[in-house]
Structure formats: C-alpha cells, structure tokens
N, C-alpha and C positions, 0 to 999 in steps of 0.2 A: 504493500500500500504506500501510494507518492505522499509524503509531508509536505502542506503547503503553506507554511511560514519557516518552520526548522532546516536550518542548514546544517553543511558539518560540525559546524564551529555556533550554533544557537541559531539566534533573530540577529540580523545584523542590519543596518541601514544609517539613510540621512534623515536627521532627527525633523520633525511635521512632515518628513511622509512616511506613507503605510509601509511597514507596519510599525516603523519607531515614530508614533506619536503617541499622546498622552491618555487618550482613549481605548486605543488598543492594550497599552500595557497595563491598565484598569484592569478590563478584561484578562488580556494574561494574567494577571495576578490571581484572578479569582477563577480561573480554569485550573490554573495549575495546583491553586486548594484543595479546587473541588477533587482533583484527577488523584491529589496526593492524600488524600482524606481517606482514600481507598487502601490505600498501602500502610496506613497510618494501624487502621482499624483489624487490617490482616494481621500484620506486624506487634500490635500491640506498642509499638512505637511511640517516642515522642512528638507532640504535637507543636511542634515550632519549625518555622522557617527563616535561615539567618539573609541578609541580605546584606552586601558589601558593593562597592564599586568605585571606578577609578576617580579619576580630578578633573573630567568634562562640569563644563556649567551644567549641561542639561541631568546632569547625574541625580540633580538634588529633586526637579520633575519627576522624573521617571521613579526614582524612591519612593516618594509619597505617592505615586499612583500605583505603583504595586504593594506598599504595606497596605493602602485602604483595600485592591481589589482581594488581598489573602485575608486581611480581617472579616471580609465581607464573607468570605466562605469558611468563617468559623477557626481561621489560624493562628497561632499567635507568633510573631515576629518578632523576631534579634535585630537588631541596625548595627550592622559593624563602621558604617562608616568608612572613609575613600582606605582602604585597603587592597594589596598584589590578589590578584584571580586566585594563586596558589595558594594563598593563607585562606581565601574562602573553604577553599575544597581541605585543609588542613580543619579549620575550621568548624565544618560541618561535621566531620569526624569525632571528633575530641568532646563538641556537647551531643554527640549523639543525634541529632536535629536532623526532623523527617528530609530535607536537604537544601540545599546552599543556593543564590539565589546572586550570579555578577554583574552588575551594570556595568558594560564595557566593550567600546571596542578594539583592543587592542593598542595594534601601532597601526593604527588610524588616526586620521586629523581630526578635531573635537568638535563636527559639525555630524561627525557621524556618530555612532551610539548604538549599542548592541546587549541583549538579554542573554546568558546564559546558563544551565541550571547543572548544582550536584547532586549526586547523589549522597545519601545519610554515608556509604564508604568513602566521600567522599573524589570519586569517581567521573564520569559524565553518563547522564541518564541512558537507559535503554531504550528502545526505538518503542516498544509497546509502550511505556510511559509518555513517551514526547507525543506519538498517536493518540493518546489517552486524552493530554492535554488540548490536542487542537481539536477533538471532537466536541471536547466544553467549549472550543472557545465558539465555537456555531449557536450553541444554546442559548436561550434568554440568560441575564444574570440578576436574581435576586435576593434576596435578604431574607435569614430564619432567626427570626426576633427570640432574643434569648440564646442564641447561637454563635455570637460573633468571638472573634481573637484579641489580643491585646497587644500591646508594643512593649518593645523595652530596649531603651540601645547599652550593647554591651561597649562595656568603660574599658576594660581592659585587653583587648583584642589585639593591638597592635604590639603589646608586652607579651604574652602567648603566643605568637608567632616569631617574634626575637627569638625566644626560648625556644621556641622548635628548632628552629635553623642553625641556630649555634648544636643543636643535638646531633645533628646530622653529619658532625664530623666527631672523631675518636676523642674521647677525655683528654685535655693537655694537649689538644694544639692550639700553636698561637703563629699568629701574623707578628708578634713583634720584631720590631729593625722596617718592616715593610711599610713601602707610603702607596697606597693605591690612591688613584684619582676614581672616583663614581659619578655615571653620571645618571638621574634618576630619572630620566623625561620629563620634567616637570610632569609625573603621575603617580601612580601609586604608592611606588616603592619608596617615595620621597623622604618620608617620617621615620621610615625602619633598617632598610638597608644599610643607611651610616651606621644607625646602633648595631647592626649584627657585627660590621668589621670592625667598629672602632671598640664594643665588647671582648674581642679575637683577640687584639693587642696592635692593629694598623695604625699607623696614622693617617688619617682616611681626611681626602681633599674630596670636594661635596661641589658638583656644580648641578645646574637644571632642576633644582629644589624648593624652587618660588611658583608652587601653581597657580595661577590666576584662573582657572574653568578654562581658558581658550588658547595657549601653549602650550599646552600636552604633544610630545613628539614632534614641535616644530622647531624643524633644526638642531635637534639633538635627540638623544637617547638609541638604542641599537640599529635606527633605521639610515640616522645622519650620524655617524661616528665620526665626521670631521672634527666635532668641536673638545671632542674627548681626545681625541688623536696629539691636537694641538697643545692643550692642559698638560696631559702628560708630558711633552717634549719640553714646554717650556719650565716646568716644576722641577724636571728629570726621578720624576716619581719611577718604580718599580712597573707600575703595568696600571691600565685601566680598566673599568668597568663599566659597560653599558646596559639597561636593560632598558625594554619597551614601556609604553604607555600602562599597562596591566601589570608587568612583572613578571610574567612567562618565558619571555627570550631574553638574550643575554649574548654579549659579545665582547670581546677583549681586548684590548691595543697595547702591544707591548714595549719595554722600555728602548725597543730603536723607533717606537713610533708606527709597528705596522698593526695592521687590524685582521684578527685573530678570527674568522666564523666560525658557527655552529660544528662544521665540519671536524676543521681541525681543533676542538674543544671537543668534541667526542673523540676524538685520535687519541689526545691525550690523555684521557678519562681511560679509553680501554686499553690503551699501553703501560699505562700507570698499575692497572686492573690483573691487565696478564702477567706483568710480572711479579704480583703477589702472591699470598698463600693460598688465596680461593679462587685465583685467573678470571676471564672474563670468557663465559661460555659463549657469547654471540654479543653481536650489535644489528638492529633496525636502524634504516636510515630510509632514506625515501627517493624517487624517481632523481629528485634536484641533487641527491649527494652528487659529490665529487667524485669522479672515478679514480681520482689520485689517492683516496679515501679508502675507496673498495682495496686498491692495489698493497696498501700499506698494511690492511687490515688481515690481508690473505697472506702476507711476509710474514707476519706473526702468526698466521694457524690460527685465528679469529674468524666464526662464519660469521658472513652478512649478509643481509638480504633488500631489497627493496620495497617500501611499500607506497601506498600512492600518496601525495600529499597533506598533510592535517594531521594535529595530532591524534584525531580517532584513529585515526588509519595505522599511525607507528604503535600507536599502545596495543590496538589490534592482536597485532602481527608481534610484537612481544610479548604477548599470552602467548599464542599460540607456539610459537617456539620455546616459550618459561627463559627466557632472557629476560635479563634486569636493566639493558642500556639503550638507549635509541632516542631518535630526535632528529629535526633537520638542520641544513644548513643556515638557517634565518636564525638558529640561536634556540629557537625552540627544543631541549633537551629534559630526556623522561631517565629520573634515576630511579625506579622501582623499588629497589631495596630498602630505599629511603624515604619515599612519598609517592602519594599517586599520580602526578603531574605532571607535566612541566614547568621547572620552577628556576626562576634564574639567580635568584638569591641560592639555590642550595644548590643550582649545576656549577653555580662561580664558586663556592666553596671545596666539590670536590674537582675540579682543576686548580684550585688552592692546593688543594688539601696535596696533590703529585708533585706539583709545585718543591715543598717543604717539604717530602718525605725522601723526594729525589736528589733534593739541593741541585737542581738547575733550575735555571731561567728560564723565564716562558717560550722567551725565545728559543734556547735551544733547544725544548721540551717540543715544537711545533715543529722545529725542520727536521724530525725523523719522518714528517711524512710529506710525499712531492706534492703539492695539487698542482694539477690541472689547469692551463688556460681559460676562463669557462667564463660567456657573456650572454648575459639575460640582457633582453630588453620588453617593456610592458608594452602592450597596445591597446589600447585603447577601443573596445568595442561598441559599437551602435545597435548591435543586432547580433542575437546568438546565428551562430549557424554549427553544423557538426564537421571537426575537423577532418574524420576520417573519411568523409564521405566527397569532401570539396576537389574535385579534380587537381585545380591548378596550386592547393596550396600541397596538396601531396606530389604533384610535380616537382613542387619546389623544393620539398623534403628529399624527395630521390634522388635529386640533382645536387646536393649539400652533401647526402653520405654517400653518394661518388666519388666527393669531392674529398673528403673526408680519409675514403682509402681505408676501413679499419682502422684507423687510429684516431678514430675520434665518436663521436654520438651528438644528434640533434634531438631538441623535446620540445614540442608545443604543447600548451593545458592553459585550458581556463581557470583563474583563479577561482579559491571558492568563496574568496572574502570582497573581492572589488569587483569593478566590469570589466578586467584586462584577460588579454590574452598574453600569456608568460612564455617567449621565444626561450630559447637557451642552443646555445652551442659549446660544444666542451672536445678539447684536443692538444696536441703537444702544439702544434703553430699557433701563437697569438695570433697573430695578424689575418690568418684563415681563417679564425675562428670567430673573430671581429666582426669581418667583410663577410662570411655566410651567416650568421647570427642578422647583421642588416638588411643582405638580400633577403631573407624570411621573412623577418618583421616588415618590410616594404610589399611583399605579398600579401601578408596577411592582413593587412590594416586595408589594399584595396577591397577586399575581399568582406570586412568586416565595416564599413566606411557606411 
C-alpha cells in the first residue's frame, strides 16, 4: 500500500504548503494519537509523546499544533524543546514514551520544515504504523470530553543526553591537550555538543551557535564546511567539527585544513574496529559511497555492501546482515552498538575515540584509504519522469561508462528529501570524471526542464 504524505525520511516540505502547514500538522498530531493509542492499549505502554525539534522559527508553530492535535486525542506530551533528532530517539527510549515526535528538517534551509516520528525503541516507525497514521488522518477529528492529554516540558533533557554521549565512549577517555573547533549550524546541536567535548577534557572553539529561527545551515555547518575549514586553519586547532541542522550528520576538517566525509569517517571507525579485540564484522554504506571506500575496506577483509540511499535503507541492511557500522557519505553514520541512529555527536566521538587510542592524526588516520575522484552535481527538476525508462538520458549513461573503461561508475537518483536529481560520476581521472559528471547533468536537466 502507496503512503501518501510519508517519505523515507517522515513529512518533509516548505513551511504554508501542504502538507507543512499549521492545519495539517493539527491533524497529524491527532492521527498519530489516535493511531498510537492502539499500541499504547496492546502494549500496556506509557501514554506520552515526547516532542523535540531543531532552531527553525517555524518550529515553535508547528509544536503547538501538534501538542494540541495529540492532546486532542487523549495524549499527554513531553516538550523537549530545540534538541539533535538523535537525542529525541535517545530520548524516547530512556522515558519509555509511546514515541518520539522531531520537528525538522534536517540540513535544509529554515523555510523548509519536516515531521518525523520514533518509535518507544526508539527507532523509526514501521510502515503498518505510519499506514495506521495516514488512514486517521482522512477521518473527521474530534474531541472525547473527559479524555484529553496534558503537557509538560521536560527541564532536563539537554543534560541527559550530554550524559549519554559522553557514555558512549570507554570510562577514562579524555580529549585533553586537544583544541577542536565545532561548528553547530546555528541548530540543534548548539547548547550541547560544546558541553559533551569540553566535558571530555577539549578545548573546544564554538562557532554557528547564535540561532536566530532563520540561519540554521546557512553557510555553515556539515553542508558548507568552508567556514569551519577556515577557523581551524586560522586557530591551528587539532581538527574540526561539523554537524547539520538536526545533529545526524557530521563531518571533519583536519588540522592541514582538509574536509574529512562521511566516507572516510566510517574508514576510520572500521579500521580502528578491525584492529581490535572484537574486529569489525561488516560495514553498510550506500549506492553514493566511495568506491575508494569499498576498495580499502576489502584490503582489510571487511565485507561491504551497498544499500540505497536514507538512512532507513542502511539500518535496513544492517539488521539484516547483524552489522553494527554503516552510514553515508553526507556524514550520516549509524553506530548500532551504541544507539539507534545516526548520530553525529557520538559518530564524532568514536572517530575521537581511534583518534586517541591510535595516537595518530586524523590526518594520517584518513590517508590509509584512497578515494576516489567523484563529482555530484544536483539538478534541479520540474517534473518527475523515470530514469530508466528515458531513452536519451540512458544514452547518455552508456556513452559515460564507455567512457569510463571499467574504471570508473556513473549514478543518477532522485533525491528523496529535495526536487533534484543527484548526477555522480566516480573514477581514477579527475578531469573525466568532471567533464562526464557535466555532460549528464546537461542531459538530464533538458530532459527534466
């Protein structure tokens, strides 16, 4: 059965149109009561729903019209207040609460704004619950006087998730001697991420930590690492830190100044991994890894696999093979053993943590592994259409991995978060890899136009 508002990744949109506007998530609010009122009653479960979200202005809207719509069907609600996605799903876990509730959209720019839910493990919902949900949301919504939910905003939330993320690495380590630079998107991670490093023992330099609702992710944080890039150089700090607007991704720039992905932070994690006492049975990564990534990983006698992009998709395919590592190359990294999620505060930790145990440099902790040449470019569509079905842009494909020779791979995929189509070209030639990566995207944008 087709979902028709849930994506991979929740409700996502531009804030006054459908479905992120004030009235719908009213509604939401009070479907997903109703839908989770069921699971409550099976369960014997607690009846609360926590609700958190990033440092968009519209955050404080959309809060109040999902605490009235879950009051409305009898819930009582947590407000954690602008808090990282991963400490919601932390969150939800720890009070037990029928489940977690993020207002966010990511590393997206603050005109956009997106719903998405946990589960009580903590987790992201099941497809029969998210169905569950949108069959309420068809139904009239009204009120069972003598039935309604209460509020209550939890005070201490942001000091219980410090405390988690400092657990997540062994008793007695410490960053002291180290200066990281962080930089928090002016979003979530703003308030806490400095307490977790400068807890550790860093001395932790703090930029993008003045939200105003409407510079979240502009211009800085894991999507524009220019300005992190530059802090570090100019400080001559140890290495820096970036995460997204929510706190799920995470990226690094090290002390020569270069910028460290998703990729090679999961390199490091499972090189780190295999050569300890419990090794690293596998790593998920996704369609967009780096094949320099795959290459590195099969040196070591690490299997890997691909799965399609999102992080439903990698956690997926990390059950299924009971692997503990995976994540993409955007920074978005899932350490299982440790928390449900992807979480950037605790994937920066355990690349700390190889960091300090190996006594090398981040730098030269990354150049055990080659990448890859490899250029994305977004395009910008007007109109879906199906790639594999398009004559001329699978021409264009075929003509690219001729071009290509076996040493290299092309991928087109429509994003599942914006309206672009995401080109990629990956090979040992720069410069081919460039000039075919362009020639694509000039197809495909007539084609989508």
């Amino acid at each position: 059965m087709s979902r028709q508002y849930f994506g991979t990744d929740g409700i996502r949109g531009k804030v006054g149109e459908q479905p992120i506007t004030p009235d719908f998530v009213l509604k939401l609010g009070w479907a997903a009561g109703r839908a989770l009122a069921e699971s409550i009653k099976a369960s014997g479960g607690r009846n609360q729903i926590l609700i958190g979200k990033d440092t968009r202005i519209s955050g404080y809207m959309f809060e109040s019209a999902l605490e009235a719509g879950l009051i409305n069907a009898g819930i009582d609600v947590g407000l954690l207040g602008p808090m990282p996605t991963p400490a919601i799903a932390y969150l939800t876990r720890t009070f037990q609460a029928t489940a977690g509730i993020v207002i966010s959209a990511s590393h997206n720019p603050y005109y956009d704004n997106g719903i998405k839910f946990f589960s009580r493990q903590g987790t992201k919902l099941n497809d029969d619950i998210e169905l569950a949900i949108e069959a309420e949301i068809d139904k009239p919504m009204y009120t069972t006087e003598g039935k309604l939910g209460k509020a209550m905003r939890i005070t201490d939330a942001a000091g219980r998730y410090v405390e988690f993320c400092k657990g997540t690495v062994p008793w007695g380590f410490s960053l002291q001697g180290m200066t990281i630079v962080l930089d928090c998107a002016n979003g979530a991670t703003y308030h806490v991420a400095p307490a977790v490093f400068q807890e550790l023992g860093a001395k932790v330099i703090s930029i993008a930590v003045e939200p105003d609702g409407l510079n979240i992710n502009r211009g800085c944080g894991s999507t524009h690492p220019e300005m992190l890039r530059d802090k570090v150089v100019e400080t001559g700090a140890d290495l820096g830190i970036a995460f997204d607007g929510d706190g799920d991704r995470v990226l690094f720039v090290d002390g020569h100044g270069e910028v460290i992905d998703g990729d090679e932070l999961l390199y490091i994690i499972a090189a780190h991994r295999a050569g300890g006492e419990h090794g690293c049975n596998g790593v998920v990564g996704t369609l967009m890894s780096n094949f320099g990534f795959e290459l590195a990983l099969k040196d070591m006698g690490v299997p890997f696999v691909r799965a399609k992009v999102g992080d439903r998709y990698v956690i997926e395919a990390m059950k299924q093979n009971q692997w503990l590592l995976g994540g993409e190359s955007s920074g978005h990294i899932v350490c299982s053993d440790v928390t449900t999620t992807g979480d950037g505060i605790v994937a920066a930790l355990q690349v700390l943590l190889a960091v300090v145990e190996q006594g090398k440099s981040l730098h030269e902790l990354k150049n055990g592994m080659n990448k890859l040449p490899q250029t994305m470019i977004n395009v910008r569509r007007n109109k879906v259409i199906d790639l594999a079905e398009n004559q001329n842009i699978q021409k264009a494909i075929s003509a690219a991995e001729t071009a290509m020779a076996g040493r290299g791979r092309v991928l087109l995929r429509p994003s599942g978060t914006e309206p672009v189509i995401r080109v990629m070209a990956e090979g040992e030639d720069s410069q081919l890899v460039g000039q075919l990566a362009q020639e694509l995207a000039e197809v495909v944008e007539k084609e989508v136009a």
